[in-house]
Structures are given as structure tokens and as C-alpha cells.
N, C-alpha and C positions, 0 to 999 in steps of 0.2 A: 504494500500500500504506500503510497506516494506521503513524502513530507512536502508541503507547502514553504520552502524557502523565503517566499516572500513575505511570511510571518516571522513573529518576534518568536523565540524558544524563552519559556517561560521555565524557572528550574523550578523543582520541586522538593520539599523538604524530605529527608527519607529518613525511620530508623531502621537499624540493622538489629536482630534479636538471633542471634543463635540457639538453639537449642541442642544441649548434650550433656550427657551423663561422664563423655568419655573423654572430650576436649574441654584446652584451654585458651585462653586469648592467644600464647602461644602458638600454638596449631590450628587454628580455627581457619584452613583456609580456602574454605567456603564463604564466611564471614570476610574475607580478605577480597576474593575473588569479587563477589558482589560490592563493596569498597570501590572495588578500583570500577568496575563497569558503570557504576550510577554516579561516580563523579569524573571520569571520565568521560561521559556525557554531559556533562554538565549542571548533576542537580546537587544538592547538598546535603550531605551527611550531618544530620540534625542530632543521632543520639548511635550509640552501641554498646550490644551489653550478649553476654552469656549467659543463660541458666538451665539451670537442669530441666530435664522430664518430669516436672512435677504443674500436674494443672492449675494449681493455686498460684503459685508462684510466675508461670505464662498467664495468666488470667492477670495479675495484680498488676506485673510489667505493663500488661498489653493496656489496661484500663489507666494508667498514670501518665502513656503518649497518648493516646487519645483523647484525654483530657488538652492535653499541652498544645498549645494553640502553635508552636514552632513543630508538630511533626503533622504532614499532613499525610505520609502514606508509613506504612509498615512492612517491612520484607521479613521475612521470620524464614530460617533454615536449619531444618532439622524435626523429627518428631511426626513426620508425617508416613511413617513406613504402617507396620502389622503387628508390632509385638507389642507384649504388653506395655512396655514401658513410653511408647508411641503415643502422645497424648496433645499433641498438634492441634485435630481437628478439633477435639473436644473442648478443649480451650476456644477455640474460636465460636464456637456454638455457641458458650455461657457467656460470649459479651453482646447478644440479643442484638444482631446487625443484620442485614439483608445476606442471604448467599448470592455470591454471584458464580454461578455452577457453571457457567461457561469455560472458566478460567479453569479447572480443573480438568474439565474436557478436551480443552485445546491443549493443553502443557500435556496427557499423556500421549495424546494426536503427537504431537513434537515429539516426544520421550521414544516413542513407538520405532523411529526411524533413527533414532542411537541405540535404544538397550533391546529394542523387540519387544516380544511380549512381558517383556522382565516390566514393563511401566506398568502393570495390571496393578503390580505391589505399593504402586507411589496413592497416596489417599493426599497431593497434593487439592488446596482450595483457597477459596478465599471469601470474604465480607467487607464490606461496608458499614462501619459500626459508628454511629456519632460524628458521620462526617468525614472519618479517616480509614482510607481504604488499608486492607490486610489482607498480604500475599504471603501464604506458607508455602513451603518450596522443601523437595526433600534438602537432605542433607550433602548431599555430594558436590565436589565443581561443577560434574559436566550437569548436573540437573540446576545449578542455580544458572547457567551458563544457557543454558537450553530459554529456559524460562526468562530470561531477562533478553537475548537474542530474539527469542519468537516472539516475543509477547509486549514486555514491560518497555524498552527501549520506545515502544512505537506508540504503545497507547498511554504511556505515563509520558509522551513528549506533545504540547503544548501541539504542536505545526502537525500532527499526524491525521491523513483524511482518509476518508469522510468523517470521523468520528473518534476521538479521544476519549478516558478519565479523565481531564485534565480538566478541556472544560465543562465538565458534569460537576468539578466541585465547589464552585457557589450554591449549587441548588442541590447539594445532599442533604442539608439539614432542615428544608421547607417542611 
């Protein structure tokens, strides 16, 4: 889909939320990865943070940017797989936002033609919760890498047509 040049690129504020039991700010280089792609585009890195697979604690995060009038979207990676300790989704469930089921649709569509059927396993999704959109994203590079190339790059960018997030966010909270 075509960017409109002839528009301003409006950047967007982003946090980063890793989620894992196993990694550290250290190693986190999924968290890294995504770093460099979103401001290397040019939006800005408003917050980052790790924490474990625990739903209280992704729920508590997730509700203290959403509040914060400096983050207007959320990339969260990690926690979206099958096991138990996998608590991604459910977290995003209990902060009472819209799904937007699309986005999980198209990212295994994409996923599909790197891992094969292996994306059946990714319960990647996302919400719209108080105005601040949230993108969970498995845990690996090439999945945050997938997901920001197909998807995030183009509809978190200001200039992208026919239709953006971008400009949907004045009118999230009507």
C-alpha cells in the first residue's frame, strides 16, 4: 500500500513491554530489535520495561501507559505462545478494550510464509483500550520483525493509504 509523500509523517509515541520469565534487559533482543525498527522510523520511544509472565503485573504495566497521556500505542513481546505460563492474551482481555482481530489474522497470514504452519502456535493480538492501541507480538526477532515489516510500519505511519491507526486516534475515545 502506497505512503502519501506528500504528507507530513507524524511520529508516534511507542512503549516497549517485554514479557519473560527467562530474559533480561541484557538479552532482551527482541525488545532491542523492535527499539531500533520504531525509531528508526521515526517515532519515539516513550517508555520500556520487562516483566515476567504474571497477569497482574502485564495488566498493572499495561493500565499505568494507558493512562499516560505520553504513550499513545503499546508493542508488548513475549507471552503470546500455548503454555501455561503464556498469559499475553489474557492480560489484554482484562483491560476491557475493543479487539481488533484482524491484526492477529494478518500477522499469522505473514508468520505463515516464514515458520509454516508452526504460526498456528503464535495467539499473537491486539486492543484498543482507552484510546491506546496494544500490539502483543510473540516473543522472537523474526516475529517482532514480521509484525512491524507487515503490518505496524505502515498502519502506525501517519502518510499510509487508504487508511491508517494513526488517524483513527483523535476519535478513539468518542
Amino acid at each position: 500500500m502506497p505512503i502519501d509523500e506528500s504528507l507530513a509523517f507524524r511520529p508516534v509515541r511507542i512503549a516497549l513491554l517485554t514479557i519473560s520469565d527467562s530474559r533480561s534487559a541484557a538479552d532482551d533482543r527482541s525488545g532491542d530489535k523492535l527499539e531500533d525498527l520504531l525509531t528508526g522510523a521515526g517515532h519515539i520511544l516513550a517508555a520500556r520495561a520487562l516483566i515476567k509472565d504474571e497477569t497482574d503485573l502485564i495488566v498493572s504495566r499495561l493500565h499505568n501507559w494507558i493512562d499516560d497521556p505520553e504513550v499513545d500505542v503499546v508493542i508488548t513481546t513475549g507471552g503470546t505462545g500455548l503454555t501455561g505460563r503464556d498469559v499475553t492474551p489474557e492480560a489484554l482481555h482484562r483491560l476491557d478494550g475493543k479487539d481488533i482481530p484482524g491484526f492477529g489474522e494478518l500477522f499469522r497470514w505473514l508468520s505463515y510464509k516464514t515458520i509454516g504452519t508452526s504460526t498456528i502456535q503464535s495467539r499473537a493480538c491486539a486492543v484498543v483500550a482507552r484510546g491506546t492501541y496494544i500490539f502483543a507480538l510473540p516473543g522472537s526477532t523474526g516475529a517482532v520483525t514480521d509484525a512491524w515489516e507487515g503490518i505496524l510500519s505502515t498502519q502506525l505511519d501517519s502518510r499510509h493509504k487508504p487508511c491508517n491507526f494513526v488517524e483513527l486516534m483523535p476519535r478513539l475515545t468518542e
